[in-house]
N, C-alpha and C positions, 0 to 999 in steps of 0.2 A: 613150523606148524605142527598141530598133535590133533588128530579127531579125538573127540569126545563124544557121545551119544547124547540126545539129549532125554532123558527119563521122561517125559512128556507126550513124546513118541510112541504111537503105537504100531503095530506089528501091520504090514500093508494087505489091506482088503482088496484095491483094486491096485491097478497100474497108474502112478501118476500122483497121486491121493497125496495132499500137503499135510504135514505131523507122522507121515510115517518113518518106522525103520529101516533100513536098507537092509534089503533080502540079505539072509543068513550066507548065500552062495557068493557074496562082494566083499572084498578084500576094504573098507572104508578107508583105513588109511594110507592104501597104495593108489586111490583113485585120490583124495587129498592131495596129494604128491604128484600125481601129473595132471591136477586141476588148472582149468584158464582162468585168470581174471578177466571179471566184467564189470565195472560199478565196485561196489561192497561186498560183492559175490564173486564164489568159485564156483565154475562148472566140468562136471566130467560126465565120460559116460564110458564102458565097459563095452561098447559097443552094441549092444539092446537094449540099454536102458540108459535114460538121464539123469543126472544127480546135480543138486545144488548146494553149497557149502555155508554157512555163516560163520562168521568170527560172533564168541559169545564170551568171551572175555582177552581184549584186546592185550591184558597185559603180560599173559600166559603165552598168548598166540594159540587159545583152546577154540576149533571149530566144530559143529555138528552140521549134518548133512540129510536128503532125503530125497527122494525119486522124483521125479517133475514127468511131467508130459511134454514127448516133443513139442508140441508148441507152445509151452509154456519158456522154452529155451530163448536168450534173446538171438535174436535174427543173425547176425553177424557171427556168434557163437555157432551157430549148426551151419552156415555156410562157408567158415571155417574148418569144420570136424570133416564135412562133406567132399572140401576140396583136398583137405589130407589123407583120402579117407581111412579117416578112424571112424567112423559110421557112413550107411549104406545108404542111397535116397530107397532103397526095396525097404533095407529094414523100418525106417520111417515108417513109409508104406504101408509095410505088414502090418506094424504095430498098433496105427491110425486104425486101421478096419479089423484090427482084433478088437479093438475097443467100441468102435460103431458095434460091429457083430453083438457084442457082450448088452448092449443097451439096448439094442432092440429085441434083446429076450424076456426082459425084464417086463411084469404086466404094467 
């Protein structure tokens, strides 16, 4: 497996936001590498944030990757990370009502 970016990706406005890049502070192809499969997808997280992988050219084995919202995670996936814990049910938590908070500021 090799990340690739995918050039269509833009640089992430909020937290969560699909087409985005993965913050410049994330290692993409160390979190690749100790991604879960689920389905067609890999998932990883750094521990504060979620990320999901796609294969985009199968014959390469070239994947690109980008930040999800905890609940965008499939189920079994985060109460997998949870029971390992490689993430926090706080940090969830926090993250969830950083993001309420951020929306209801907005007019």
């Amino acid at each position: 497996m090799k990340y690739e970016p995918n050039p269509k990706h833009k640089p992430m406005p909020t937290p969560g936001r699909r087409g985005s890049i993965c913050p410049p502070d994330v290692d993409p192809g160390s979190l690749l590498q100790a991604s879960t499969v689920h389905g067609e997808k890999r998932f990883a997280t750094d521990g504060n944030t979620a990320f999901c992988a796609q294969c985009h050219d199968s014959q390469k084995d070239l994947w690109h990757g980008y930040p999800l919202g905890w609940g965008e995670l499939p189920p079994i996936v985060l109460k997998n990370w949870i029971d390992a814990k490689v993430v926090s049910k706080r940090t969830i938590k926090k993250s969830k009502r950083t993001i309420r908070q951020g929306r209801r500021r907005k007019p």
